[in-house]
Structure formats: C-alpha cells, structure tokens
LOVO-822111 format. One record per atom (N, C-alpha, C, O): residue in three letters; y, x, z. Coordinates in steps of 0.05 Angstrom, whole numbers, plus 5000, padded with zeros to 4 digits. Layout:
N
alaYXZ ...
This chain:
110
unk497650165000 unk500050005000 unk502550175000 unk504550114988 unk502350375013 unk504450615017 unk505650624991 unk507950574984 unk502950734972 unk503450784943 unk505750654930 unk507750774921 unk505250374929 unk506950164917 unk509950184934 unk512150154924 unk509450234954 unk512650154959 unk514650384964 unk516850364974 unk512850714950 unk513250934953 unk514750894916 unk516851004909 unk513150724900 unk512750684867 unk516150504858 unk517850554841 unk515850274881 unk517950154877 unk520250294881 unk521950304863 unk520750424907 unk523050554923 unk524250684889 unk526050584877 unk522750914880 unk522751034864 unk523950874833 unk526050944822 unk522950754826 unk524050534814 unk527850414815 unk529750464800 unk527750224841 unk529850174849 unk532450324857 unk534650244861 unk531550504857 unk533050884872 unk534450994835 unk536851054831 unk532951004821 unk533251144786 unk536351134784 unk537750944777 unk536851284788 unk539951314767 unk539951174743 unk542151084737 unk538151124728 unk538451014700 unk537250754696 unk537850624676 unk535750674713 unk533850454720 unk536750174721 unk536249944714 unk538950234730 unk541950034726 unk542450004708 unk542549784698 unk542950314691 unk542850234654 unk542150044638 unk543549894624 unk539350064643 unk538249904629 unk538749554626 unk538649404607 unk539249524654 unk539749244657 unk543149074656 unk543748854664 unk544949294643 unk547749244645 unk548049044623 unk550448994622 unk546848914605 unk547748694586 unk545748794561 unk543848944561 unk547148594533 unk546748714508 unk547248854496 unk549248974505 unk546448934473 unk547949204464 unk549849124456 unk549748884448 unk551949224454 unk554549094446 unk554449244417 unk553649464409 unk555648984404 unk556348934373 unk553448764371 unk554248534364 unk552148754372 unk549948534364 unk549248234375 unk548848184399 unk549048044353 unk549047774357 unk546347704355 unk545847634332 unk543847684374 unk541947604358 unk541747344348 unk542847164360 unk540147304324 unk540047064307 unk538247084292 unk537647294282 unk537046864287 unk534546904268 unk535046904237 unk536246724225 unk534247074229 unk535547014192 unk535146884186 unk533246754194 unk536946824156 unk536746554139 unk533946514123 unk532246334124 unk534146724109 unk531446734099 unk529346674115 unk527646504108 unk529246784138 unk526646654154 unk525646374159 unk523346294159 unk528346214166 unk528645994177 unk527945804159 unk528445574168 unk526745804132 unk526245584103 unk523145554117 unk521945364128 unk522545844113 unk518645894112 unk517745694142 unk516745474144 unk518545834158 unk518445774191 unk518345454189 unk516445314191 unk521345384182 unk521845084185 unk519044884171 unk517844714183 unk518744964150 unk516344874133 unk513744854137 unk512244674129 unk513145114154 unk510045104178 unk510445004196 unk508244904197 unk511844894220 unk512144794238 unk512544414229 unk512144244246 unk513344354207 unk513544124202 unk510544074190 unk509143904202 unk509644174172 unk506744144164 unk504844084181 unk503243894181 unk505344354204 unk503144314227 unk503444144246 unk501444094259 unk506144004253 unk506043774270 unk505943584247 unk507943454255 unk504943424218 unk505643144212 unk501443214209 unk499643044212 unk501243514202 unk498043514202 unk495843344229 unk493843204230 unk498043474253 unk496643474273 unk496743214284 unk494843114296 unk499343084278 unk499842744288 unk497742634266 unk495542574276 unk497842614250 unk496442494223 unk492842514238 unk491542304236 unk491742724248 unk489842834258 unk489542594288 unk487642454294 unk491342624297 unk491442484332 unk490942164323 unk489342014334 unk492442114303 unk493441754286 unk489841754287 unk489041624306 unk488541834278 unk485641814264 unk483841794284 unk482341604286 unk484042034304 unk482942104325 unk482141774339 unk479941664341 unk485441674346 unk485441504358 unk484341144354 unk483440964369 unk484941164323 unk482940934305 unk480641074311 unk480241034335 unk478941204300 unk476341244308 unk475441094338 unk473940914344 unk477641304357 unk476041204381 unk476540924386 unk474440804391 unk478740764386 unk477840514386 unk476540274360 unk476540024358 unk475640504341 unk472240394326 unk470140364348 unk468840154352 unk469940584360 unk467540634365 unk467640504398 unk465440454408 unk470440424414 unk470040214433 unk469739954427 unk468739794443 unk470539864403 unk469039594390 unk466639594381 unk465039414386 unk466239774370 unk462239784364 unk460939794391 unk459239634399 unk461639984403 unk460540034436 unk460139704450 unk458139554449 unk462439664459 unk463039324468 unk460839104452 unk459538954466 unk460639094424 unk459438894414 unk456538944415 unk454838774417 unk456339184413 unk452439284407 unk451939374435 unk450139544434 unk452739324458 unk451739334487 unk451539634490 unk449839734503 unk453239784477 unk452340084485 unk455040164490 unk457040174475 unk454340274526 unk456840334543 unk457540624542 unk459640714552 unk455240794526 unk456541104512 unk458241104497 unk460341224498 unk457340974482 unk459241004454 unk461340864457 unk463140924440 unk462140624477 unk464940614483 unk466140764498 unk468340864492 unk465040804516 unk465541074535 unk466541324520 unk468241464531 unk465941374501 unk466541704481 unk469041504467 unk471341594469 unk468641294455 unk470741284445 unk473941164465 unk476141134456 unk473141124490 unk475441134511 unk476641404509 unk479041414505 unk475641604511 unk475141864514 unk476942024494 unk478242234498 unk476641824461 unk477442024446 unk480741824448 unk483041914445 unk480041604453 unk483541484447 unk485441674466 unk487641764461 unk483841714492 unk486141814519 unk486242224502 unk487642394512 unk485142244486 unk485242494482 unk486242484453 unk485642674440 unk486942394448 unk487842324426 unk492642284428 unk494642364417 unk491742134447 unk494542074460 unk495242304473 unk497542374466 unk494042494495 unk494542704495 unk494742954474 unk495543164482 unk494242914452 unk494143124435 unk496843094414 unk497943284402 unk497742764415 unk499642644405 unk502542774416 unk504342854402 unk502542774447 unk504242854471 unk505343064468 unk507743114466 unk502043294466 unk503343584463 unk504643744435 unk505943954433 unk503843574419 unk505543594385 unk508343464384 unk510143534369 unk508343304401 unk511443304406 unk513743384429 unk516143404429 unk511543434451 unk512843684469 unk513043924451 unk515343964445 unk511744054445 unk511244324430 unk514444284409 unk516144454405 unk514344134402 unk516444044367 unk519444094388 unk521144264386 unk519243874406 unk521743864418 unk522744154434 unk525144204435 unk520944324446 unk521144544453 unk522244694437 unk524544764439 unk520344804415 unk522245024387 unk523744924381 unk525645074386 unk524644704370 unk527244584361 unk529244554386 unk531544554378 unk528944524412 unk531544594429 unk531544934431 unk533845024431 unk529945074433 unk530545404438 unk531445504409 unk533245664409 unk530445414385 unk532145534359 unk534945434355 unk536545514338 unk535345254372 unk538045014373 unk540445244386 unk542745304379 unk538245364414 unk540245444424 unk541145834428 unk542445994440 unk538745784403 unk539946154397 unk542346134376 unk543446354371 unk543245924366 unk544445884347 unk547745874352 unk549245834333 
C-alpha cells in the first residue's frame, strides 16, 4: 500500500504533472470535419431505421406467436412470444436512446 501512495505522492508533487492539465492547446477549435459528417450521418441513420424496422418485426412476430400460443393451448410459445414483444420494445428504447445521445453530443461539439 506504501507503494501506491509513495506512486501517487510522486505523481501529484511533478513539476510538470500541472502542465499538462492547464486547458487546450490554444489556437485549436475541435470539430468534426465536413467531409466526415455526410458518411457518419448516413451509417447512423441506416443503422437505427435497420434496427427499428428489425424491433417493428421482432415485435409482430412476438405477438403472432402470443395469438397462436393463446388459441392452440400452448403456454411456451406464448410465453416466448411475451418475451420477444418486451424485448423487442427494449431494443426499440435503446435505438432511440443511443440516436438521441450522438445527436445531442455532435450537437454540442458544434
């Protein structure tokens, strides 16, 4: 334990160890380039209308298969398809948490 707080001291003590942490470099703005921002924008829309489009299905299926379950007396196969609706709606959730996330942090490097 000595070690570590012999490791830190050392650390926190650095003449230069303040340096480092005094700001940005001055003269630079970061920003994402223009060019980048077409390609980027274009995978991120693809992969969330793929992935909702994917959840939309998910979730018909599973409530197919809680109407077949229900009518043909078999409490698995409604059961899996309870299963896939609630996971389905979760998968729906995090494609649009995820969306709303990059789009407020690229919002606000801007």
């Amino acid at each position: 334990m000595s070690q570590i707080l012999t490791t830190l001291h050392t650390v926190a003590t650095a003449p230069h160890w303040h340096t480092l942490a005094d700001g940005p470099v001055p003269g630079v703005t970061p920003q994402m380039p223009k060019d980048v921002n077409k390609p980027v924008q274009t995978i991120l829309n693809w992969t969330a209308g793929l992935g909702l489009a994917g959840a939309v299905l998910g979730g018909l299926l599973g409530w197919a298969a809680v109407a077949v379950g229900h009518n043909s007396e078999r409490a698995a196969l409604a059961a899996r398809g309870k299963q896939a609706i609630l996971w389905s709606l979760f998968g729906a959730g995090g494609i649009g948490v995820t969306a709303a996330l990059v789009t407020t942090f690229y919002n606000m490097s801007n």
